[in-house]
Structure formats: C-alpha cells, structure tokens
C-alpha positions as MATLAB code, in Angstrom:
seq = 'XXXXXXXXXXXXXXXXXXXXXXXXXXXXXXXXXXXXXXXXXXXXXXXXXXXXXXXXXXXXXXXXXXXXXXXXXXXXXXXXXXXXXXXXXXXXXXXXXXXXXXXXXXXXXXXXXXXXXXXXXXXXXXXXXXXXXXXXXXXXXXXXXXXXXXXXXXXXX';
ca = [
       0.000    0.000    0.000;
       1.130    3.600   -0.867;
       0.854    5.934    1.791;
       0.515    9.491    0.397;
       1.536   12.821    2.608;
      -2.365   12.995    3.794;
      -2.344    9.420    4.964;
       1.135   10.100    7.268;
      -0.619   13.145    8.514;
      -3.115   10.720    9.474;
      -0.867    8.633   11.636;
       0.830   10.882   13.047;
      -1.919   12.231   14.597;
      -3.927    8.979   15.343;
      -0.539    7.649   16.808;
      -0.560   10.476   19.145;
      -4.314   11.347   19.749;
      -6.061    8.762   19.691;
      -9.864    9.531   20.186;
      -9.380   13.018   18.131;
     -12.946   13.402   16.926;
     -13.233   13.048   13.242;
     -14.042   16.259   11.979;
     -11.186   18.107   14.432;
      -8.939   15.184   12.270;
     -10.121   15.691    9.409;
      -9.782   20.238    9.711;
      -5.882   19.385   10.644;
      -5.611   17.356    7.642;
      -6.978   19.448    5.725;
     -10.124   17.017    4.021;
     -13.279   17.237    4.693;
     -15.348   14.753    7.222;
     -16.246   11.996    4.988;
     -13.016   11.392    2.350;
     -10.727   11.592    6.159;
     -12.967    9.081    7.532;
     -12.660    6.919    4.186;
      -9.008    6.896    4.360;
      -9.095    6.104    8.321;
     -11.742    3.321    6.995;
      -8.797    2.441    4.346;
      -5.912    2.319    6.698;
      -7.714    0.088    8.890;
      -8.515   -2.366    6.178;
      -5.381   -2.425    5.169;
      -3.838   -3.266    8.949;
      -1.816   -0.237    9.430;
      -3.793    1.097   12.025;
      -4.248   -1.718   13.747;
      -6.461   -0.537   16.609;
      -6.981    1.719   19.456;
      -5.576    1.866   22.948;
      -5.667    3.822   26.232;
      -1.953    4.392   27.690;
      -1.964    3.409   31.192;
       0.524    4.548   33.785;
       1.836    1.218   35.309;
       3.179    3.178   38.340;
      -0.616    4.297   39.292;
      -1.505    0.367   38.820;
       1.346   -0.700   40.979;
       3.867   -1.810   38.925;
       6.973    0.135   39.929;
       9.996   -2.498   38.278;
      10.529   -3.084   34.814;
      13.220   -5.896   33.992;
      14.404   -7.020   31.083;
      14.959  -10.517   30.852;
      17.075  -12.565   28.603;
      16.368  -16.310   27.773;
      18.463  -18.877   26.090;
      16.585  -22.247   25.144;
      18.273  -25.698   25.346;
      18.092  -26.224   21.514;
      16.162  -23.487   19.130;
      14.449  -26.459   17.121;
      11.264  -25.101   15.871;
       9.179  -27.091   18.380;
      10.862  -25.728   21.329;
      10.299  -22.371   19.793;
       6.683  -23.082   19.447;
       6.362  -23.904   23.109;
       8.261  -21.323   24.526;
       5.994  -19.053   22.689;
       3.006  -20.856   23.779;
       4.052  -20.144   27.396;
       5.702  -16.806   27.473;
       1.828  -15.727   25.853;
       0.506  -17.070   29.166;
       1.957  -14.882   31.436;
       0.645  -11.701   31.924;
       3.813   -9.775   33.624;
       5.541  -10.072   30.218;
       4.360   -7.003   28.355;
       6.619   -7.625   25.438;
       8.681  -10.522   24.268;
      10.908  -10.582   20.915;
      12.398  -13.499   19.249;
      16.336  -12.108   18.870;
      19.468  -13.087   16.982;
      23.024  -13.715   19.109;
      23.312  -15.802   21.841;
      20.339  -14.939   23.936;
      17.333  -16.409   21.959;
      14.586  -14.191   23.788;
      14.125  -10.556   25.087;
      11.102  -10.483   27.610;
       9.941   -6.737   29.135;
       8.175   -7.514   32.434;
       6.783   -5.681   34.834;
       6.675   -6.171   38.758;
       5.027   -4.413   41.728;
       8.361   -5.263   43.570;
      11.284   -7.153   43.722;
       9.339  -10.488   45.514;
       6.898  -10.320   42.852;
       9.925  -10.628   40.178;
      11.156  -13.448   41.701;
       7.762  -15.033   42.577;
       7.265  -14.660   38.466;
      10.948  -16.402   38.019;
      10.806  -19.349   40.345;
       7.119  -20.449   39.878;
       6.453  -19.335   36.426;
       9.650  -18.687   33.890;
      12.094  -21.422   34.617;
       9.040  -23.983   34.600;
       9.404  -24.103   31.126;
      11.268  -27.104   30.588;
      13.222  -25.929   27.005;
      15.224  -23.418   29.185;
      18.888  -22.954   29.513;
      19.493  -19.671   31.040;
      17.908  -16.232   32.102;
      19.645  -13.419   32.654;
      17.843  -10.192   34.453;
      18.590   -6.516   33.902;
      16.402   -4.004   36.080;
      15.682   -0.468   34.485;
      16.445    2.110   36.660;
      14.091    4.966   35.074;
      12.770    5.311   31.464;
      14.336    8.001   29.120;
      11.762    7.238   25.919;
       8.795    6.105   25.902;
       7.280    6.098   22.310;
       4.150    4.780   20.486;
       4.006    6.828   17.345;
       6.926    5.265   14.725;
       8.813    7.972   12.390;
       7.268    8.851    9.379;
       7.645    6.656    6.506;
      11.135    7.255    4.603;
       9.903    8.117    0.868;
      12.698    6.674   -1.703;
      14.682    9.983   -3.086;
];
C-alpha cells in the first residue's frame, strides 16, 4: 500500500491522539469529514492502524519495576520455539517478548510491583518451562523514551 503525505498526517496524529474526533482530524488534515474518515476506513482495512488503545501509567496500577529478561533455550528447534511461545503468551507480567538473533534467543519486558513479585514470576512461572537454559535479568532504573508513534515513513529519493 502507498501511503501518500495525507495518509502520514493521518498517523501521526492517530498515533498520538487517539480519540481526536473526526471532523477536528479531518480540519488538521486538511479534508473534509467523509473522504478523512474513508481513508481512516482504508488504513484500517489495510492493517496499518491496527487498533486503538488507552496508555496506562503502570506506576498508578502498581507496577513500579521493569526488567528485562534474557532467555536462552536448550536447543532453538522449531518445536521448542513453538512452546516457549506458547508459554511466554501465558503470562501476563511479560508485556513484550521478541524473538532475537546472538546468543540470547529471547528478550522479555516484564513488569513487577516489587522485587518479591519478580522473583515469585521467576521461580514459579519462567524457569518452569522445561526448554530453558538460562535467564539473565537486567532491572531499568528509570525510562528516558517512551514512544508509540513510529517515524514517518522514509519516501525513496
């Protein structure tokens, strides 16, 4: 799909204002109600705007540590893979969880209240799951960005 300056105006405002009403959208981006909410309609069909969330302060919920946590697997045949990933979706502390290249075969972000919750998470959850070789913890001390809208799309030159 070709994304034309109108659309990017689009997301970058969605991405960053989520519940804008439609016609305050559409004045900014310079359309008129109904051919805005067509391409909004469009860019939704098409699965780059793939839905709508409130941004919650985990802080005012409680959860004050954020740890990143690295996990090797005993082998990285696909059907270890498969159930790692069938776990890891289980838990709800891990917020985010990427498949990586190098030695560490995981990156988990997961959030704690404290540091007995982390380790609660570790010894009765984590390193349950028998395909498991290591895990190695980092704690963040504060967060310096924070970002949900990407960069504009580069256009070729």
């Amino acid at each position: 799909m070709e994304l034309d300056t109108i659309d990017i105006k689009i997301l970058r405002i969605l991405q960053t204002e989520g519940r804008i009403r439609s016609i305050e959208l559409a004045e900014r981006v310079g359309l008129s109600p109904t051919p805005c909410a067509r391409r909004v309609k469009m860019l939704e069909d098409e699965g780059v705007i793939t839905g709508y969330a409130a941004r919650v302060d985990q802080t005012k919920l409680g959860y004050m540590i954020n740890i990143f946590v690295s996990v090797e697997l005993e082998k990285q045949a696909s059907e270890n893979l498969k159930q790692f990933e069938e776990e890891i979706d289980k838990f709800e502390e891990v917020v985010e969880c990427y498949l990586m290249t190098g030695s560490q075969d995981f990156l988990l972000k997961v959030v704690a209240t404290d540091l007995m919750a982390f380790e609660k998470f570790l010894q009765e959850k984590l390193t349950r799951i028998p395909t498991i070789r290591a895990v190695r913890s980092r704690f963040a001390l504060r967060s310096i960005v924070e970002r949900n809208a990407l960069p504009s799309p580069q256009r070729p030159s």
